[in-house]
C-alpha positions as CSV (number, residue, x, y, z in Angstrom):
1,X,26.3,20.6,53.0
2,X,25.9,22.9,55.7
3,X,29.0,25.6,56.3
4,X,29.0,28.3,59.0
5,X,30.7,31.5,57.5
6,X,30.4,34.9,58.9
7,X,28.4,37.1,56.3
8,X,30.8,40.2,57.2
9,X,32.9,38.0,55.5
10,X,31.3,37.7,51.6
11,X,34.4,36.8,49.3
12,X,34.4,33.8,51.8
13,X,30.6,33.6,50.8
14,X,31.1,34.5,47.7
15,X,33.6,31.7,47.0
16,X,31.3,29.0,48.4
17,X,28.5,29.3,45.8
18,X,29.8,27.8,42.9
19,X,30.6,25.0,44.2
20,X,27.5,24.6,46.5
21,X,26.0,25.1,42.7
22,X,28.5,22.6,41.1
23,X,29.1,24.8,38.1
24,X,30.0,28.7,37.6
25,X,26.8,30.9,37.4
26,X,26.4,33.4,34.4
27,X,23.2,35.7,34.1
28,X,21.6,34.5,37.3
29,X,20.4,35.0,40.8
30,X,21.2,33.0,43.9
31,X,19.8,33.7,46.8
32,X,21.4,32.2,50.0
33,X,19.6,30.7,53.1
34,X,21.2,32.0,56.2
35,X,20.1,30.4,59.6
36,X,20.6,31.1,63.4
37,X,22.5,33.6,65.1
38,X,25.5,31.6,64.1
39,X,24.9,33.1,60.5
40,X,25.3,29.4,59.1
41,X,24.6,28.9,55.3
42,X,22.2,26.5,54.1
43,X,20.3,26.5,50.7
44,X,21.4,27.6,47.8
45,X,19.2,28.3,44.9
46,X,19.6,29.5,41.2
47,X,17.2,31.0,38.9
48,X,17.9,33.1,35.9
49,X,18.5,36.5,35.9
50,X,15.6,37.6,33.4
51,X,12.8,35.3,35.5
52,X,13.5,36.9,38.4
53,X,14.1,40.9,37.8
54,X,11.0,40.5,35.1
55,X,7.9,43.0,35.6
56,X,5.6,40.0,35.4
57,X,7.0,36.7,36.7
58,X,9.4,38.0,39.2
59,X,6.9,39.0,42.1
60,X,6.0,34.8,42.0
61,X,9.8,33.8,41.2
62,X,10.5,35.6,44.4
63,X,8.1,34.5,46.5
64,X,8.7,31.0,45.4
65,X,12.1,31.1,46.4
66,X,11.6,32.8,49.6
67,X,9.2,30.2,50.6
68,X,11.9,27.7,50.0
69,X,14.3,29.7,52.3
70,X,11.5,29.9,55.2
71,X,11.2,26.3,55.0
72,X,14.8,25.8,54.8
73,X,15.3,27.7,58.2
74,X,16.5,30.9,57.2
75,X,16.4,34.2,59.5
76,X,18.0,36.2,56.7
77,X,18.8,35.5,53.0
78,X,21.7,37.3,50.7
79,X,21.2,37.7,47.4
80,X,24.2,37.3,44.6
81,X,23.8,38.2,40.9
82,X,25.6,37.2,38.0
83,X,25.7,38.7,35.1
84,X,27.8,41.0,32.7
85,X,25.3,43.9,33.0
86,X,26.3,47.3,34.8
87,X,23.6,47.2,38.1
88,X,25.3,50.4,39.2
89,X,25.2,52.3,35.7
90,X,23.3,51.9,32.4
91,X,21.6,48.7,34.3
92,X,20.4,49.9,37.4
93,X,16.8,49.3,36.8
94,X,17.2,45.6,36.2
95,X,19.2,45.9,39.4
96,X,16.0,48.0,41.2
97,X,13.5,45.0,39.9
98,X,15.4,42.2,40.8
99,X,16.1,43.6,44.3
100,X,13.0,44.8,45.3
101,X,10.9,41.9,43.8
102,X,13.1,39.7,46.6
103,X,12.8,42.4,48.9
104,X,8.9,42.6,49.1
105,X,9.1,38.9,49.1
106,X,10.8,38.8,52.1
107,X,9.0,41.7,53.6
108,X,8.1,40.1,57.6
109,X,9.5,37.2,56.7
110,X,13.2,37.2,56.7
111,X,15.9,40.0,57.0
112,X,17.8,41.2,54.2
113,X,18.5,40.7,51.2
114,X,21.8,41.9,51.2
115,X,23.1,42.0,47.9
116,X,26.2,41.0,45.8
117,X,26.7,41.5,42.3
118,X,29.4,39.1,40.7
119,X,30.5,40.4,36.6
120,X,33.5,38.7,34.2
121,X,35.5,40.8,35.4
122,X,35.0,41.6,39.4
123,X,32.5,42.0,42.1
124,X,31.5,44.2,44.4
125,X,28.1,45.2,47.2
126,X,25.4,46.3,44.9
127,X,24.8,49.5,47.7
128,X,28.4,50.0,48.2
129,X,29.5,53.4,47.5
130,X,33.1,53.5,48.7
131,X,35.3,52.9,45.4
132,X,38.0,52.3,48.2
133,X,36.2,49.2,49.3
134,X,34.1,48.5,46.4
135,X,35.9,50.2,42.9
136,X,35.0,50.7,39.3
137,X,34.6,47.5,37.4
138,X,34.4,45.7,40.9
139,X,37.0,43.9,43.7
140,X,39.5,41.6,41.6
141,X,38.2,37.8,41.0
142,X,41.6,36.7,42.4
143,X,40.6,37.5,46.2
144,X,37.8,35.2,45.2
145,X,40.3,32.4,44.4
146,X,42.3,32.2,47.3
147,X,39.6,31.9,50.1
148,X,39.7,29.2,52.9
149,X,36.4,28.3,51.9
150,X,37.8,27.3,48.2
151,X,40.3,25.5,49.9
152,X,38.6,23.2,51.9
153,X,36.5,22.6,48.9
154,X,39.3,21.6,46.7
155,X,40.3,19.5,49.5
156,X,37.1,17.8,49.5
157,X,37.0,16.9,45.8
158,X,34.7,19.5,44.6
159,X,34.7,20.6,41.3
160,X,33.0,23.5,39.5
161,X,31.6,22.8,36.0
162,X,32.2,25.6,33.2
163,X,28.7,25.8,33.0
164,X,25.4,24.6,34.1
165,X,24.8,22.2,31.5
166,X,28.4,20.8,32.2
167,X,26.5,19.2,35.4
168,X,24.8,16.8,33.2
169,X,28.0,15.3,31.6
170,X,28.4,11.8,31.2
171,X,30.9,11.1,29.2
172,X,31.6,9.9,25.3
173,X,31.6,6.9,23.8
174,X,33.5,5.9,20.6
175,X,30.9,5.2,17.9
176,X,32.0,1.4,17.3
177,X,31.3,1.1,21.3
178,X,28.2,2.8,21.2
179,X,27.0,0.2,17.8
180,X,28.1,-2.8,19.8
181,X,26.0,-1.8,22.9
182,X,23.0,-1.0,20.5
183,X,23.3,-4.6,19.1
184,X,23.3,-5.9,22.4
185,X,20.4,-4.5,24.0
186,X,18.6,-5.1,21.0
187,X,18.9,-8.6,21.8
188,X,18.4,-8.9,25.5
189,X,15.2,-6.6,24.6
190,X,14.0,-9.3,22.0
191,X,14.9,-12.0,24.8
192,X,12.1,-10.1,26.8
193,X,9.5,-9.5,23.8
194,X,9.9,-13.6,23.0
195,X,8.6,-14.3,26.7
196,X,5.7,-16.4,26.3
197,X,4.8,-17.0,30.4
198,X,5.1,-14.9,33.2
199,X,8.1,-17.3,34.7
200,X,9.6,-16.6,31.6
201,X,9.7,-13.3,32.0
202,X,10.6,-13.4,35.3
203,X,14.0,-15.7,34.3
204,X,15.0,-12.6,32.2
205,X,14.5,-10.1,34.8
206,X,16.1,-12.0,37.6
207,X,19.4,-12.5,34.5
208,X,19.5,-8.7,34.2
209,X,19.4,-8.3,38.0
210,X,21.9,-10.9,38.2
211,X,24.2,-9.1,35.9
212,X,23.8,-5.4,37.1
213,X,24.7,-6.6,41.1
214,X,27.9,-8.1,39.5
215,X,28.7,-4.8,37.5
216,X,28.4,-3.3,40.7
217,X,30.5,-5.2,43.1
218,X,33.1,-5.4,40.5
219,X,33.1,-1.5,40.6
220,X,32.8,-1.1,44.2
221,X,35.7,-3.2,44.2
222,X,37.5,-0.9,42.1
223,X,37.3,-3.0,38.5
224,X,35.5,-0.2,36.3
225,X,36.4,-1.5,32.8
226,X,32.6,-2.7,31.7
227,X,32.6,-4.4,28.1
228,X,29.7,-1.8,25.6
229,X,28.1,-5.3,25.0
230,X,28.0,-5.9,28.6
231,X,26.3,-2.2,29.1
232,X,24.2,-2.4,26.2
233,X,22.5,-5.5,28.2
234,X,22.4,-3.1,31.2
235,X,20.8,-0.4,29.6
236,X,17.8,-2.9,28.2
237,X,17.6,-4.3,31.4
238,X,16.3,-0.6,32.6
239,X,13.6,-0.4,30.2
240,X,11.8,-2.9,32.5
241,X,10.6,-0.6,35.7
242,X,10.9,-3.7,38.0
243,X,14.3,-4.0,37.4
244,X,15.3,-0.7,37.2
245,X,13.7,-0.5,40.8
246,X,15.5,-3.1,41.7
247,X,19.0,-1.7,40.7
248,X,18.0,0.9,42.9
249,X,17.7,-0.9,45.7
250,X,21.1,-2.3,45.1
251,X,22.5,0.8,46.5
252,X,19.4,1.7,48.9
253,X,20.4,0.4,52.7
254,X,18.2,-2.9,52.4
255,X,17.4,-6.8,53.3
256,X,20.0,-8.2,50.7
257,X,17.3,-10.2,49.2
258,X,15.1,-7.4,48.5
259,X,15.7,-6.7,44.7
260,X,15.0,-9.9,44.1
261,X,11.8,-10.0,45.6
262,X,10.8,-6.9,43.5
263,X,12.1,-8.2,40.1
264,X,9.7,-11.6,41.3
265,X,6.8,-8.6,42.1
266,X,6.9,-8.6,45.1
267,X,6.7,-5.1,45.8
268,X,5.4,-4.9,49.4
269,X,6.4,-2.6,52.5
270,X,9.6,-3.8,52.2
271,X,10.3,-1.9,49.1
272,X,8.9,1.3,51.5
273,X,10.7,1.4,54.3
274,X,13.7,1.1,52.7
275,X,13.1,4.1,50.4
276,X,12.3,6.0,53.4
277,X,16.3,6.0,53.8
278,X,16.2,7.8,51.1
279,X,13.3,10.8,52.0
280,X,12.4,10.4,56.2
281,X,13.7,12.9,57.7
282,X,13.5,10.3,61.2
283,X,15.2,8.0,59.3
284,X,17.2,9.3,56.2
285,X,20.9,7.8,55.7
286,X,23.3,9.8,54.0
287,X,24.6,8.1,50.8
288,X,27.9,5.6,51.1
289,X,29.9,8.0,49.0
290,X,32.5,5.8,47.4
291,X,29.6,3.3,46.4
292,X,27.8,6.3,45.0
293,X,30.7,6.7,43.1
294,X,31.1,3.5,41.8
295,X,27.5,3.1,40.9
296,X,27.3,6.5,39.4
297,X,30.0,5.8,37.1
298,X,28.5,2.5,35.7
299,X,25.4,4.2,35.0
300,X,27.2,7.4,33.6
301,X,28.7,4.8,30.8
302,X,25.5,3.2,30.1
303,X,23.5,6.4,29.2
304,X,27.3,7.3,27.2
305,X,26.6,4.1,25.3
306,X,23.0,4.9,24.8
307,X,21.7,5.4,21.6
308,X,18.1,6.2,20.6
309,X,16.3,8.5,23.0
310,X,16.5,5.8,25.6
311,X,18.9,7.6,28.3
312,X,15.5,8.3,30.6
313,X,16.2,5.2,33.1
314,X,20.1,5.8,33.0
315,X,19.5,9.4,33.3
316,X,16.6,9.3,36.4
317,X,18.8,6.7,38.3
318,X,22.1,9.1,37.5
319,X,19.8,11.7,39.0
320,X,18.7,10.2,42.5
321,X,21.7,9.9,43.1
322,X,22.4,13.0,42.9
323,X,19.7,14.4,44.8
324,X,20.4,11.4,47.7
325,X,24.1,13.0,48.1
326,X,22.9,16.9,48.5
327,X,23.7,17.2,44.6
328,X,20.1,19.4,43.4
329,X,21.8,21.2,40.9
330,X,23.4,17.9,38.9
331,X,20.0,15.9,39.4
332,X,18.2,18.9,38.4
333,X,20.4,19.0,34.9
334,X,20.2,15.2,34.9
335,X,15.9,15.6,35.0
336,X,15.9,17.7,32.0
337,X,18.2,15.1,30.0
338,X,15.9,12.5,30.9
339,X,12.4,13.9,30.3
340,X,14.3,15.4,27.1
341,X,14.2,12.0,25.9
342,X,11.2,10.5,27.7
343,X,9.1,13.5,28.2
344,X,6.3,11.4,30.2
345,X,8.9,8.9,32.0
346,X,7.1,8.7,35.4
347,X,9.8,8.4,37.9
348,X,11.6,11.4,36.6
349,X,8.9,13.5,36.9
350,X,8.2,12.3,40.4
351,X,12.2,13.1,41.0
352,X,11.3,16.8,39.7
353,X,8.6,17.2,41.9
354,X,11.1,16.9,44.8
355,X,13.8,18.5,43.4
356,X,11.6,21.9,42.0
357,X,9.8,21.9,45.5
358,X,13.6,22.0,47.2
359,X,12.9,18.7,49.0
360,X,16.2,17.4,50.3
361,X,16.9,13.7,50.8
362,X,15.8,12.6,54.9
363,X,19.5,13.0,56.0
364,X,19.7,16.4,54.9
365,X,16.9,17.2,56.1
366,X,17.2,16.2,59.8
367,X,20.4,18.2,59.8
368,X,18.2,21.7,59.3
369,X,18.5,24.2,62.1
């Protein structure tokens, strides 16, 4: 999302990054992309607190992140730290590190940073030295609350996670659920071990397909309740790349016929040009966000009725999405669960490599100023 907000304004700044983030920050650094003369924000970007102020690593930290920025568009960039320490006491020279690490990054590059420093218990400018503006302990974390920025959030159905990790959530499953869903992918997965042709092979893939587009309607069309058995054949059908490519494409902008071409192997510049939707920058669509809903929240319950290390597909898929509707931050969480449990799953790492290089989905992209 792109917002314009004036930077003379920061608890209006301020207010927008957690839920730019998706969750509330604690012992970290954002720095914020600001473009134009129209001082409009556009990336975000976390890193811990430690990584960045550190003797060593912070120097490269920095200039990663201001590369990022430069790409992004940004004239200027502000800089916002969270953490529980005292940058203008005992602190200060974790405060000076941090600082000028970002500020020799920048250094004929951009303008700033100007910096904000948010604690448990207020906030306040970093170089601000008027206790009538900026006091002891910090400004009060209610002005923080009640910003028109956090409005029009709220009123957008944003939500802030308790913490980073929260972004990952997907949900429980009771433990008879998550046994009947086990005994059920067990058996579609034998189904494809006892294949004994290619066309066999191809029967079971095109079933799975078959199955997963009706999962989907039906939850597009607002019927959410899936049976675990019915997810547990999901979640088997994933392990096969084809048709978890295929499932993909469900939700892609495509020729309808196209997933069934790929679970068959056909897998020819079709199955390109309509993933360019998903990366062109000339041609990027943004997401259909109620379908993204819907199909997020099927997958959510198969990885919560996973069992066994094998959440990677679920996971990944969970993931796109995310970065395909401007999420970084959730897909970013998402990524680590995955490759957590499938640390050489392919697609996921491919996923990473966007998301670490700050690649945004086409749409995004062709919005940049």
């Amino acid at each position: 999302m792109t917002t314009t907000i004036r930077t003379s304004e920061p608890r209006e700044l301020l207010a927008l990054v957690p839920f730019q983030l998706g969750f509330q920050p604690q012992e970290s650094a954002v720095v914020i992309s600001v473009r134009t003369h129209r001082s409009r924000v556009g990336m975000v970007a976390r890193v811990d607190l430690a990584d960045l102020a550190c003797p060593v690593r912070g120097p490269e930290v920095a200039r990663a992140l201001v590369a990022h920025l430069v790409a992004d568009g940004a004239r200027s960039v502000v800089l916002v730290v969270y953490t529980a320490a005292d940058l203008r006491g005992a602190d200060a020279p974790t405060a000076a590190s941090l600082v000028g690490n970002v500020t020799r990054a920048t250094d004929g590059l951009l303008d700033g940073p100007s910096t904000w420093v948010v604690t448990p218990v207020g906030w306040y400018g970093l170089d601000c030295s008027d206790d009538t503006c900026c006091p002891p302990g910090g400004r009060p974390h209610a002005e923080l609350e009640s910003t028109a920025v956090g409005a029009e959030m709220v009123l957008r159905g944003a939500a802030i996670a308790p913490s980073r990790a929260g972004l990952g959530a997907v949900g429980d499953a009771s433990a008879p659920a998550r046994r009947s869903a086990r005994r059920a992918a067990a058996r579609w997965a034998d189904r494809a071990r006892a294949a004994t042709s290619p066309s066999e092979l191809h029967r079971w893939r095109h079933a799975g397909l078959v199955e997963w587009r009706a999962t989907l309607e039906a939850a597009c069309a607002g019927r959410a309740e899936v049976r675990p058995t019915v997810l547990g054949r999901l979640r088997a059908s994933l392990d096969d790349v084809l048709v978890r490519d295929a499932v993909l494409l469900l939700v892609v902008p495509c020729d309808e016929d196209l997933p069934d071409r790929v679970v068959a192997g056909d897998v020819g510049a079709d199955v390109g040009d309509a993933l360019r939707a998903l990366v062109d920058p000339s041609g990027g669509v943004p997401p259909d966000v109620e379908t993204c809903r819907a199909v997020g929240g099927v997958l959510a319950r198969v990885a919560a009725h996973t069992t066994g290390g094998r959440h990677a597909p679920s996971l990944t898929l969970l993931a796109v999405l995310a970065w395909w509707s401007g999420d970084g931050a959730r897909a970013a969480v998402l990524l680590e669960r995955a490759l957590e449990a499938e640390p050489a799953y392919r697609l996921a790492r491919l996923v990473e490599e966007a998301v670490v290089a700050g690649m945004p989905p086409g749409w995004l992209a062709r919005g940049r100023v």
